[in-house]
C-alpha positions in Angstrom: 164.7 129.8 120.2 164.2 128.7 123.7 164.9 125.0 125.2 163.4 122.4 123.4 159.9 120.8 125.3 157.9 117.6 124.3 154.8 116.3 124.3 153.9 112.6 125.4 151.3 110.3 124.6 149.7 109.7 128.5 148.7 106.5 128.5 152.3 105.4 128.0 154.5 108.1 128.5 156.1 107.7 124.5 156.8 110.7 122.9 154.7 112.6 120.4 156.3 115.6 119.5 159.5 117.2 120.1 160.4 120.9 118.9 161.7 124.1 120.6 159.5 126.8 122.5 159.6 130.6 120.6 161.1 132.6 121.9 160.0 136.5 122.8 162.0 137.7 119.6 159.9 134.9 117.5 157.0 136.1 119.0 157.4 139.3 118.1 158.3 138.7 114.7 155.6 136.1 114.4 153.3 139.6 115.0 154.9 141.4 112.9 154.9 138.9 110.0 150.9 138.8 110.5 151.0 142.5 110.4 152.5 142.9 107.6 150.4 140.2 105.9 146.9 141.7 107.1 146.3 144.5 104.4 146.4 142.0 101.7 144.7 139.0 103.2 142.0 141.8 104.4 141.9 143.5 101.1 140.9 140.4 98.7 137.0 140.0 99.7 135.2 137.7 101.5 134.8 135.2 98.2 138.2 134.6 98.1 138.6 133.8 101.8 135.7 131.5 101.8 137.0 129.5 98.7 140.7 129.2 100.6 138.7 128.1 103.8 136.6 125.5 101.9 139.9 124.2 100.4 140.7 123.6 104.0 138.0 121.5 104.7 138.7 119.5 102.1 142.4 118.8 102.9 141.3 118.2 106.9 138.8 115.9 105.1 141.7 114.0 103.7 143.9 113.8 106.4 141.3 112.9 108.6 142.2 109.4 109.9 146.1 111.0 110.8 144.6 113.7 112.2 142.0 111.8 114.2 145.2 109.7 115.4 147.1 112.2 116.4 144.6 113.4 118.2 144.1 110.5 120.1 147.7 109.7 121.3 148.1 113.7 122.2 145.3 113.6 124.6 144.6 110.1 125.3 141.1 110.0 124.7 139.7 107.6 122.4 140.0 107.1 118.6 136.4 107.3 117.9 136.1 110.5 120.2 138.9 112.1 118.7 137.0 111.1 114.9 134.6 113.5 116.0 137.0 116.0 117.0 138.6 115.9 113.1 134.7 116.0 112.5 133.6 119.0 113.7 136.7 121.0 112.7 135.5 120.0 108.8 132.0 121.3 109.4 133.1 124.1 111.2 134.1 126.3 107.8 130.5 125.9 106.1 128.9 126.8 109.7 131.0 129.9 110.0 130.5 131.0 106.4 127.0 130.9 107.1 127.4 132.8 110.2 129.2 135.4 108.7 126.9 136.1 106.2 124.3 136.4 109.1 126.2 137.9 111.8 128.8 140.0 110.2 127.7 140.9 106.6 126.9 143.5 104.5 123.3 145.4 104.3 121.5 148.5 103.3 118.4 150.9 103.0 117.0 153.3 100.8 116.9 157.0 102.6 115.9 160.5 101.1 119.3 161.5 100.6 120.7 158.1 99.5 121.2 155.1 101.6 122.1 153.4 105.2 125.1 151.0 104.6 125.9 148.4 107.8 129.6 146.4 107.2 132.2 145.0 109.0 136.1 145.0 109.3 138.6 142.6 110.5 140.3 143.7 113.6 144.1 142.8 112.7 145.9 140.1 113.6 144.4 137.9 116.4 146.1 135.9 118.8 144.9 132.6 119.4 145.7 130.3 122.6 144.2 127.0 122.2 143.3 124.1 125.2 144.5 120.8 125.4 141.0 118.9 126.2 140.0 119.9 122.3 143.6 120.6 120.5 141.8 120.9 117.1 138.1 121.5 117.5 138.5 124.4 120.1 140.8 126.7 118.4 139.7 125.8 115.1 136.6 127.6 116.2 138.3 130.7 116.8 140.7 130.7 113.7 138.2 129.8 111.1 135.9 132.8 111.5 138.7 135.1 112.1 140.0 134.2 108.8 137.0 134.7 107.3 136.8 137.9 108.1 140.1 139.4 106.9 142.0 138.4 110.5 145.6 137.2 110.1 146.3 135.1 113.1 148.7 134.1 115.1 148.4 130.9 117.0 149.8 129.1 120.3 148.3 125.6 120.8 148.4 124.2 124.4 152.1 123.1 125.0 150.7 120.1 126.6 149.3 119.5 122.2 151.3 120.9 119.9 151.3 118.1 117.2 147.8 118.8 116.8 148.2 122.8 116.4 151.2 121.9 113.9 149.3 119.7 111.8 146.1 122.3 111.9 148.4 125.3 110.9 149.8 122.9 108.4 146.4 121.8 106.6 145.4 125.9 106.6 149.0 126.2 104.5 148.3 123.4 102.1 144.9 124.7 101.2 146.2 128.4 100.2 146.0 130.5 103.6 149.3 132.3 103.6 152.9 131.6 105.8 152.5 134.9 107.2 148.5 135.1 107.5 148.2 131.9 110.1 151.8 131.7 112.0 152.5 128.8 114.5 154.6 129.6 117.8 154.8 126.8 119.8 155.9 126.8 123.5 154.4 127.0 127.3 153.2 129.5 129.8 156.5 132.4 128.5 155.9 131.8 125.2 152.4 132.6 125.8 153.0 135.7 128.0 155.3 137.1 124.9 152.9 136.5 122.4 150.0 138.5 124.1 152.6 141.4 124.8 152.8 142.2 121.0 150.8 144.5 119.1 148.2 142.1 119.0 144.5 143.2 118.6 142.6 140.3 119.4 142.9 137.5 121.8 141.1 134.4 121.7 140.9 132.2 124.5 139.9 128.9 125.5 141.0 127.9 129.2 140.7 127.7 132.7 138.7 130.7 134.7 141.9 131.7 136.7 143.8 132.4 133.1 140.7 134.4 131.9 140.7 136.8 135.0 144.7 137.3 134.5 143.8 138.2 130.8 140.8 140.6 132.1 143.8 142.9 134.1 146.4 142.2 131.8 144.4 144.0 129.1 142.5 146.7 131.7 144.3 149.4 130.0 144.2 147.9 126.3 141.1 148.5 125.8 141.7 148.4 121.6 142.6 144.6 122.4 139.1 142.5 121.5 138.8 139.8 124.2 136.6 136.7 123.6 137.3 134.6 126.6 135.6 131.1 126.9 136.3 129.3 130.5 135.5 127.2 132.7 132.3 125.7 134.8 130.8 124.0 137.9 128.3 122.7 136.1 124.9 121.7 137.6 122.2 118.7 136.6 119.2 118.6 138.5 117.9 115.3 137.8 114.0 115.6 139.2 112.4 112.7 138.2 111.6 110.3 134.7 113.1 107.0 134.6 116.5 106.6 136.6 118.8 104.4 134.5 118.1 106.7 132.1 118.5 109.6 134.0 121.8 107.8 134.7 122.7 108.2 131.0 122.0 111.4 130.8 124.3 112.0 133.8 127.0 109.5 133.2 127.7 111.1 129.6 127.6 114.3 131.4 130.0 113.8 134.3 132.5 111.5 132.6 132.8 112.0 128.4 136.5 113.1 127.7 137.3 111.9 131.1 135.9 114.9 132.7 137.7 117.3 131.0 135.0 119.4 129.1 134.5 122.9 130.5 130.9 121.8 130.3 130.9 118.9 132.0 128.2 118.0 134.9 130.4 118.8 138.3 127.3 119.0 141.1 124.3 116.3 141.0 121.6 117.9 142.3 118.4 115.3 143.5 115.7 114.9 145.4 116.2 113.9 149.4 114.3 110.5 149.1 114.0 107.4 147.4 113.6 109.0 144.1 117.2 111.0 144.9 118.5 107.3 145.9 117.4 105.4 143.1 119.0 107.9 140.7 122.5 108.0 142.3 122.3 104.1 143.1 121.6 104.4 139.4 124.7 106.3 138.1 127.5 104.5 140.4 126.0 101.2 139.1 126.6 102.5 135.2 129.9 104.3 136.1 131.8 100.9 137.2 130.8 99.6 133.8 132.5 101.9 132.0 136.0 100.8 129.9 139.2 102.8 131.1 141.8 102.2 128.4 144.1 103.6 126.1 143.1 105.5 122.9 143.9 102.2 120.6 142.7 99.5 122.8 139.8 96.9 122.0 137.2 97.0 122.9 137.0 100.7 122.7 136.9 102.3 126.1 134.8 105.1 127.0 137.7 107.0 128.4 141.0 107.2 128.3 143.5 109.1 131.0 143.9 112.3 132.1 146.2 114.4 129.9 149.1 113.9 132.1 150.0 112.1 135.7 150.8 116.0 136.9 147.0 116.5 135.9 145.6 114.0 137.7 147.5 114.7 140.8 146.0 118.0 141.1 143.0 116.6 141.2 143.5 113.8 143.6 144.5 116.8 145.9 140.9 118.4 144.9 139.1 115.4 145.8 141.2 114.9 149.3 139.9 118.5 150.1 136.5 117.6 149.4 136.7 114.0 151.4 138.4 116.4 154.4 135.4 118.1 154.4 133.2 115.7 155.4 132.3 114.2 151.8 130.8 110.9 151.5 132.7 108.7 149.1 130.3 106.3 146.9 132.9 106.2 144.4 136.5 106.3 144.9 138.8 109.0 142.8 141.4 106.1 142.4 144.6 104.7 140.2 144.0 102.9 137.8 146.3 99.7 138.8 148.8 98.5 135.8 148.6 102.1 133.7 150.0 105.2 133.8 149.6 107.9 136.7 147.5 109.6 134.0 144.5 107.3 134.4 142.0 107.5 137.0 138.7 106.0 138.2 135.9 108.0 137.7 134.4 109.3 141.7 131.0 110.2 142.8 131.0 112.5 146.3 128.2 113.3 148.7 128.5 116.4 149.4 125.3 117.8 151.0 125.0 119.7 154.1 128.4 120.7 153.3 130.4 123.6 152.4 132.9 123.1 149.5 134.6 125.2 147.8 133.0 126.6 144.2 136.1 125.3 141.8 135.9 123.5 138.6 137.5 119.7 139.1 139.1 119.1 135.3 138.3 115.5 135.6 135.9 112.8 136.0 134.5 113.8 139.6 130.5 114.4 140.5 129.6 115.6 143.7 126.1 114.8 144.8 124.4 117.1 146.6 120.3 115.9 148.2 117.8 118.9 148.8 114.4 119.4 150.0 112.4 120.9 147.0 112.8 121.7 143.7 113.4 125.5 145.1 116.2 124.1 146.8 117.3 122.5 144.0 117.1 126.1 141.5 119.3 127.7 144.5 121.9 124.8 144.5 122.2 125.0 140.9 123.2 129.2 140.7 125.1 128.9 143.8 128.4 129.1 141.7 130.4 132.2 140.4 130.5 130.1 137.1 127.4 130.0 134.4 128.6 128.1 131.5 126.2 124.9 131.8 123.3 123.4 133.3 120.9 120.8 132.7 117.5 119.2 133.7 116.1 116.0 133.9 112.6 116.0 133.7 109.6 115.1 132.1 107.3 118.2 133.4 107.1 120.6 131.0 106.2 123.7 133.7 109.2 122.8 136.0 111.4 123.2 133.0 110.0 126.2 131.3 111.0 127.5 134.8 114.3 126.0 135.1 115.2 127.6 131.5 114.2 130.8 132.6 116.3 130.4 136.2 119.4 128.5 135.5 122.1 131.3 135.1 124.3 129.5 132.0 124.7 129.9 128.5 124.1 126.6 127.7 120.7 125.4 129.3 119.9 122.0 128.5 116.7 119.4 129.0 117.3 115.7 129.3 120.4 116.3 127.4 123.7 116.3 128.6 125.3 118.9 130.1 127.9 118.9 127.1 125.2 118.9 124.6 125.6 122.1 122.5 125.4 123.0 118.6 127.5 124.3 116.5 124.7 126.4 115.1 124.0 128.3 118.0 126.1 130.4 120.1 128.6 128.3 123.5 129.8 130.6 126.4 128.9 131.3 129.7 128.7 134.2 132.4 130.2 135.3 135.5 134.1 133.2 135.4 133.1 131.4 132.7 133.4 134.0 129.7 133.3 137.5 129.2 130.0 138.1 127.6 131.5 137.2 124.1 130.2 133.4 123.2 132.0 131.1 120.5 130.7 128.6 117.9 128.4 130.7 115.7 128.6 133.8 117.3 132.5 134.2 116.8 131.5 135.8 114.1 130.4 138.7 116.3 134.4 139.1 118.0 136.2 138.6 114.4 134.8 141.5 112.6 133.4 145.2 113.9 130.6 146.3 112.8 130.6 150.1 110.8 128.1 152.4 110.0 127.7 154.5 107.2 125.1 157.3 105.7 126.1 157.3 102.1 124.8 160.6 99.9 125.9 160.1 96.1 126.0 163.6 95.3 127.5 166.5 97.2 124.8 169.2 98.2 123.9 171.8 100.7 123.1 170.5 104.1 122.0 173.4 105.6 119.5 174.2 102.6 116.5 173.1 104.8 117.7 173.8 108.4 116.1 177.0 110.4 118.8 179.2 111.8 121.4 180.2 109.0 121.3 183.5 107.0 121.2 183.7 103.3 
């Protein structure tokens, strides 16, 4: 084992967890473990997984307030945010069974020499590398379908999290899945590297853009590995017209839930150049200063809690002092928060029209404004990114949003909804740097299982019979 590493709560700096990082030798007997383990977990039918996996709800069901909690002092966000976290994880096994049964099941046809048979097959044994924004729900989304289809896994959380991966690894135990069908390696960016250097045949991946493009040339010439990549955005909301202070909702819960750090999360504001434009903005810095910044167990709840660590919020207090070097307006202030930890930070709101800036995804709670002539304007502001996960219109006309919908280039294309809106019954991913054409939530049923085709005859007769061309 390597050195040992710890996690921290950050809106105190206590210590969570504390544990050693695997090493490249666990690593690769973590792999081949799940290797070993495959043929058998494959083998048993999809019944048997689904009962195991509904057993797992059930035991994340009752160590849902622990869970919730640890949750909460991992990240720092709220108790009530991270109960929704636990939340979704529990609902996510009866939304993948379904999906499997739609996506990834078994079907057939009558033919005149028999029949047409579609199934699917588990790929081997996946690796999983989870985020720290959503330590539970995230790579719960990836494991939970992969196990449903026969996958064995093998699973790093973030090392920034890795209370919450233990306890989720340990709830999948305690309801039947196997030691050596869902292994836990814990550790940082080596222990990572080691993992996906295995005889691996999957990777799932939650994370920033600049880690999805290393994984895109790592695996250039593995092309047997399966990679289902979900990344990050520069999200934009065109806010048009309708009421402002609600608007301002719409925007607030966009820009600032988790603290920013959502991959779908609004970055760019786009509005109108007049008093419309104003009223909204005036709108949105008037309902972020009354939002509560606190720690996960404070009353009255807060909205937000910190960033997931003071390193974190440094990097971004050097994004912002790009964007303010630029030439950007500041109507809110990117700020300390004075008496906490360097974690926490004030939410900012940046003008940024007329200007270049650079197209980056800011992991925290910072909105750049940007004013534009027309709605045209608008539609070209919102694509000009490399990034497509999210976007999102407020408006009350129906025809500017039936063209927006058809425009916006996202996966996720919401209408007076948040930008973070998104159901666990359809599919969430993105194009260009934000995924690789393989979505999550309930198409993961698509990357877990490969789809095989068969023309089944039950009786063995003479093919060429009817064909022209052969001598009797």
């Amino acid at each position: 084992m390597s050195a040992a590493f710890i996690s921290t709560d950050p809106a105190n700096g206590d210590t969570v967890w504390e544990g050693a990082a695997a090493s490249a030798d666990d690593c690769a007997r973590a792999v081949a473990a799940a290797r070993a383990a495959f043929p058998a977990w494959a083998g048993q039918g999809a019944d048997a997984r689904i009962a195991v996996l509904q057993r797992y709800a059930a035991v994340l069901g009752e160590r849902q307030a622990a869970f919730a909690e640890a949750i909460a002092r991992e990240t720092g966000k709220p108790l009530w945010e991270a109960q929704t976290e636990i939340a979704s994880m529990i609902g996510k096994v009866a939304i993948s069974v379904k999906a499997m049964a739609e996506r990834s099941g078994t079907s057939e046809g009558e033919t005149a020499f028999g029949r047409a048979r579609l199934s699917h097959r588990p790929h081997g044994v996946m690796a999983v590398l989870g985020p720290y924004n959503f330590p539970g729900h995230l790579p719960n989304g990836h494991i939970v379908p992969a196990l449903l289809a026969g996958n064995t896994i093998v699973f790093k959380p973030s090392e920034e999290t890795p209370l919450v991966g233990q306890l989720l690894v340990e709830a999948l135990h305690a309801a039947g899945v196997p030691d050596d069908v869902a292994v836990l390696v814990q550790g940082g960016r080596d222990t990572g590297a080691a993992l996906v250097a295995e005889d691996i045949d999957g990777l799932l991946f939650t994370g920033s853009a600049g880690a999805g493009a290393h994984f895109r040339r790592l695996f250039a010439d593995r092309p047997a590995v399966i990679l289902a990549l979900e990344l990050g955005g520069n999200n934009p909301l065109v806010a048009w017209d309708g009421d402002a202070d609600a608007a301002a909702s719409i925007i607030v819960a966009s820009a600032f839930i988790t603290t920013g750090q959502r991959c779908s999360c609004a970055r760019r504001l786009i509005v109108p150049g007049d008093a419309a434009g104003d009223a909204i903005v005036d709108a949105v810095a008037a309902l972020t200063g009354r939002l509560r910044i606190g720690a996960w167990n404070e009353a009255p709840e807060p909205f937000m809690g910190p960033l997931i660590s003071g390193v974190a919020a440094g990097r971004a207090v050097s994004q912002v002092e790009t964007l303010v070097g630029l030439g950007a307006r500041v109507i809110r202030a990117f700020e300390p928060v004075v008496g906490r930890s360097a974690a926490f930070v004030t939410p900012a709101i940046l003008d940024v029209t007329g200007l270049e800036v650079p197209d980056e995804e800011i992991f925290a709670p910072v909105l750049q404004v940007r004013r534009v002539p027309d709605i045209d304007a608008a539609l070209v502001a919102a694509n000009a990114t490399r990034f497509g996960l999210s976007a999102a219109l407020i408006s009350n006309d129906d025809a500017l949003w039936a063209r927006f919908r058809v425009e916006a280039r996202a996966g996720v294309v919401n209408r007076n909804r948040p930008t973070t809106g998104a159901s666990s019954d359809m599919p969430f991913g993105g194009i260009g740097h934000s995924g690789n054409h393989r979505p999550s939530a309930y198409y993961a049923a698509d990357y877990c299982a490969w789809p095989v085709a068969s023309l089944e005859a039950d009786n063995v007769v003479d093919q060429l019979a009817s064909l022209k061309g052969v001598a009797s």
